[in-house]
C-alpha positions, -999 to 999 in steps of 0.1 A, spaced: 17 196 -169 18 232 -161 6 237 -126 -26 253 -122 -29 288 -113 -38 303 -80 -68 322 -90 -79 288 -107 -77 261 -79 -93 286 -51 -120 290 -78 -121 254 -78 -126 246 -44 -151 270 -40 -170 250 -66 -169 277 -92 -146 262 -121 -155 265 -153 -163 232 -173 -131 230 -193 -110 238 -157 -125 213 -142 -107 180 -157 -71 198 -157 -73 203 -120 -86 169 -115 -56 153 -131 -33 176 -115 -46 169 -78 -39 130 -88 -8 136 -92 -7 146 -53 28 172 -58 27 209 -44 14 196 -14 20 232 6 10 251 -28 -22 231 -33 -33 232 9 -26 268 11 -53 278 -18 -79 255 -2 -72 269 31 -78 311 14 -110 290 -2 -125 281 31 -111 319 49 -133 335 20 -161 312 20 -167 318 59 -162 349 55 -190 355 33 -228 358 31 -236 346 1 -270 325 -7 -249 301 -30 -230 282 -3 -252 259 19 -240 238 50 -236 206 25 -211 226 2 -192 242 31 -188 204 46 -172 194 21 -149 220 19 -143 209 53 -137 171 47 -105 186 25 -90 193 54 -99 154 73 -60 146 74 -56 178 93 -79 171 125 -65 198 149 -65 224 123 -106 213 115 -112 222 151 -98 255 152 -116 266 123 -146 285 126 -182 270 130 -204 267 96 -233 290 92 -262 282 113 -281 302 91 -274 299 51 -300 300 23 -300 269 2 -299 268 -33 -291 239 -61 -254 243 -74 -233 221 -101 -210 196 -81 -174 192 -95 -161 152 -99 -140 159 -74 -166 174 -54 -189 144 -59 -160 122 -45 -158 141 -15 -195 141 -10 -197 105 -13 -168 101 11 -193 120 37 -212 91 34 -186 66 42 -177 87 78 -208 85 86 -214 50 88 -181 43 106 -158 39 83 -120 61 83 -107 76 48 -77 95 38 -84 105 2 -53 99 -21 -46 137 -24 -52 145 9 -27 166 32 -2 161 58 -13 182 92 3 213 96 -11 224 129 14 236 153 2 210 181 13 181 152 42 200 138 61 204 173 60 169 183 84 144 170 69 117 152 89 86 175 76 62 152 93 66 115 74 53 82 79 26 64 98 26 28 122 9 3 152 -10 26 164 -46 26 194 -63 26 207 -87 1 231 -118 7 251 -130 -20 262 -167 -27 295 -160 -12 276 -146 20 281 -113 14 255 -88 23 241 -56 11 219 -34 21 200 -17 -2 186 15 15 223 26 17 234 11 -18 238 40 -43 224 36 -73 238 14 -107 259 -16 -102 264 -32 -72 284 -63 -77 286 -91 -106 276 -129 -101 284 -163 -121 280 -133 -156 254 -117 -144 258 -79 -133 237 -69 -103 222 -33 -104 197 -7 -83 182 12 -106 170 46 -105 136 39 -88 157 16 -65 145 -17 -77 172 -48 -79 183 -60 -113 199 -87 -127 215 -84 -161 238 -106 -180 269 -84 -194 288 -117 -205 279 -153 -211 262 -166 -177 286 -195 -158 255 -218 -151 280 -247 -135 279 -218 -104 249 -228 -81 246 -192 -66 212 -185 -47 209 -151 -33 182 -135 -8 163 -102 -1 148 -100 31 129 -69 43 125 -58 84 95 -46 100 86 -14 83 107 -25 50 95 -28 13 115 -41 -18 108 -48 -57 137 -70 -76 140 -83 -113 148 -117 -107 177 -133 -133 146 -146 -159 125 -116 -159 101 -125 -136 93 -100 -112 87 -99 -72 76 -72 -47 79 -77 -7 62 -64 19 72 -58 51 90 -83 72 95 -108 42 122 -130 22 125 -142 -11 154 -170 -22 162 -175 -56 192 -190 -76 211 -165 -100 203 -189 -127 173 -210 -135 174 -244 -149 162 -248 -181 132 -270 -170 119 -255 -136 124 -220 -120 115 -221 -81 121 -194 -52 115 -199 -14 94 -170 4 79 -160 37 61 -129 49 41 -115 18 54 -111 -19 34 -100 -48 43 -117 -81 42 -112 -123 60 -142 -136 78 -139 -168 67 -167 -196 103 -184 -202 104 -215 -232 130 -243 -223 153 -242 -252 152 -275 -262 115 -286 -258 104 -252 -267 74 -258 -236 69 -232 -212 92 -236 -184 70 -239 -149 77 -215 -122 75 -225 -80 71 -205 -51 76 -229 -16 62 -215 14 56 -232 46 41 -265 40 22 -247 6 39 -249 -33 25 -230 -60 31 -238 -95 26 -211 -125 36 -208 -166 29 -168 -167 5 -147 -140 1 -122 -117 -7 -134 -80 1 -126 -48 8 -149 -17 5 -144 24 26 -161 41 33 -145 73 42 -171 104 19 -146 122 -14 -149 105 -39 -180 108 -36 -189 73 -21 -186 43 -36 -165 16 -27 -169 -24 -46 -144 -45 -45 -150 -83 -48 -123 -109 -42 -137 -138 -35 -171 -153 -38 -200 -136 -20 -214 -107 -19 -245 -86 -20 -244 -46 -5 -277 -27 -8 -286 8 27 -303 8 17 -314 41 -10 -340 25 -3 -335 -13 -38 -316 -14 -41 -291 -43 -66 -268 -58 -66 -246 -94 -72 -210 -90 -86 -190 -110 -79 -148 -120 -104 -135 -90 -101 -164 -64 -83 -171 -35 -69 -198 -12 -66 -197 22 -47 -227 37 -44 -239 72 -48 -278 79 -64 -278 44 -72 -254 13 -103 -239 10 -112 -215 -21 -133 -186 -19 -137 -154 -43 -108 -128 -38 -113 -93 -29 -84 -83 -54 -84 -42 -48 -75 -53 -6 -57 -75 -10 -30 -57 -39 -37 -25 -17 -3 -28 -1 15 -27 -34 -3 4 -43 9 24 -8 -24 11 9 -42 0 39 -76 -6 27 -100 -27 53 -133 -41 51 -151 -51 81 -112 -65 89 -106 -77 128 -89 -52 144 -65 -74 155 -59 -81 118 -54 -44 112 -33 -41 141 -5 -69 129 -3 -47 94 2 -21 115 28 -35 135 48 -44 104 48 -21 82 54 11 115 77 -15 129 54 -11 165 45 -40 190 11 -46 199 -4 -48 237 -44 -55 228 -65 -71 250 -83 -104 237 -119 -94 244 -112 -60 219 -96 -84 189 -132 -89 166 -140 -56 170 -145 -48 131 -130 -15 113 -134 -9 75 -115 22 56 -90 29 31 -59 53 43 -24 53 28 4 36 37 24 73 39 3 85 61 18 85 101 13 68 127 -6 88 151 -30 106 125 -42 67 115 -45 59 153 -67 92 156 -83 79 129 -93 45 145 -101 62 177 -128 85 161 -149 56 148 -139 25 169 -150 39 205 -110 28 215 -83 45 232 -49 35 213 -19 50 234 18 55 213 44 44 240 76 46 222 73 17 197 42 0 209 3 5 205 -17 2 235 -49 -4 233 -78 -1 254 -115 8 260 
């Protein structure tokens, strides 16, 4: 789409777009591009608005102009103080507006939010200081059968190397492929792996279609070719799946699909679920979707039947409870979203996916936080974040959070 004018988005920020501008710029803010282009009009919005004396901007419209900038604090707190003094008056709230406005709501009652759109700080006190702690983002290596490894980050892009027929490719969104370019030698009993480091994300094609995204500090095992009658995969960390429905030739019955974790198997025909794995966390967590899958204790031969919208969580035993779906996918959509999470919780994403340690004292662990912020955001503006509504001090030594009262 054609980017939106100037003239048009300072217009709309002052809340003064006309109906039929409204839903263009809307769509193009999701799209979060032109981040410069797009900060620089709000920021002439708000230099004009505070500059004026007008009876149509009250105290509740000019804090929301504010919020906009919430990703930026140092640049909020050189701005200049809203009017003590502003006539009120009843004005027409833009959908975007009305997000913001609500978002208020969510500050207020403790909660931290960094709105999808929302812009990276460009306040000289940020900008001068070198971010020690990098982002995550797409790397992990791949071993072949033969032992071979790959890495993935630094693999350019098409084919990478061919396997018992099968043609192994990154594609252009950097995803792993596997694709048959002549008939597939199934007498070879390859099994590759992906495995991702701290601060490492990954999506592959496996050989039958299926597909498998890992989070940080995971691995997924998987044989080049499935057998006609089961398809299983080995997996620790966190993986997010959508299993491809595959008919066994002969039987023409849909061929089952495993995923082995410790001391947990899960069987599936065709869903979308996600599973929890890490050696870290207190339990393990399997999220269905859709379909139907079965959880086993392999421990005790236990097992449960989840439904879409439930969840197991497995420890000694399995225990099912409804799933929050939207937090616990969040991490395949770039996000951290927490609700009324332990802090110590939040603080093991965090040291997984910015590749930090942790040094938190016991007595601060149940301390609860709750907000949705992106993944891209850095490190130090989400600990500003947590400071400002947790009553916490969180230090950045090098590579490891410190935290404190």
């Amino acid at each position: 789409m054609n980017r939106p004018s100037r003239h048009t988005l300072i217009r709309y920020f002052r809340g003064e777009s006309l109906p039929h501008e409204i839903e263009l710029v809307d769509l193009y803010l999701a799209m979060n591009i032109d981040k410069d282009y797009v900060e620089s009009c709000l920021k002439e919005a708000w230099t004009e608005v505070m500059a004026e004396d007008s009876p149509q901007f009250d105290e509740t419209r000019l804090e929301v102009l504010k919020l906009r900038f919430q990703s930026q604090k140092a640049s909020l707190e050189q701005l200049p103080p809203l009017k003590s003094e502003v006539k009120k008056q009843r004005f027409h709230f833009s959908a975007w507006v009305k997000v913001a406005a609500a978002m208020i709501v969510v500050i207020a009652t403790s909660t931290w939010f960094v709105y999808q759109a929302s812009f990276r700080s460009t306040s000289p006190k940020l900008a001068n200081q070198k971010e020690v702690v990098l982002l995550g983002s797409d790397k992990a290596l791949l071993t072949l059968a033969d032992g071979r490894t790959i890495s993935l980050s630094d693999a350019a892009k098409g084919a990478l190397t061919e396997q018992a027929g099968l043609q192994i490719e990154k594609t252009a969104e950097g995803e792993i492929l596997y694709k048959a370019n002549k008939p597939v030698d199934e007498a070879v009993n390859a099994v590759n792996s992906v495995v991702t480091p701290n601060g490492g994300q990954y999506r592959v094609t496996l050989p039958d279609g299926s597909r498998a995204w890992l989070n940080a500090a995971s691995s997924l095992c998987y044989p080049v070719h499935f057998d006609d009658h089961e398809r299983r995969v080995k997996m620790t960390g966190e993986v997010y799946f959508e299993i491809a429905k595959v008919r066994d030739p002969n039987s023409g019955k849909n061929v089952p699909f495993s995923v082995e974790t410790e001391n947990q198997e899960i069987q599936v025909l065709g869903t979308r679920f996600n599973v929890s794995a890490y050696a870290d966390e207190p339990n393990i967590k399997t999220t269905l979707v859709e379909g139907s899958i079965r959880v086993t204790n392999t421990a005790n031969g236990r097992s449960v039947l989840l439904r879409p919208g439930q969840q197991s969580m497995m420890t000694d035993r399995i225990r099912v409870q409804s799933a929050d779906i939207q937090q616990q996918l969040a991490w395949t959509k770039g996000e951290f979203v927490f609700k009324n999470a332990y802090l110590d919780e939040v603080l093991r994403q965090l040291s997984r996916w910015y590749d930090v340690d942790i040094d938190c004292p016991p007595h601060l662990e149940k301390r609860k936080l709750s907000g949705i912020v992106s993944r891209s955001t850095a490190l130090s503006t989400l600990v500003k974040m947590i400071e400002s509504t947790s009553e916490l001090t969180i230090t950045v030594k090098e590579r490891r959070l410190v935290v404190s009262e």
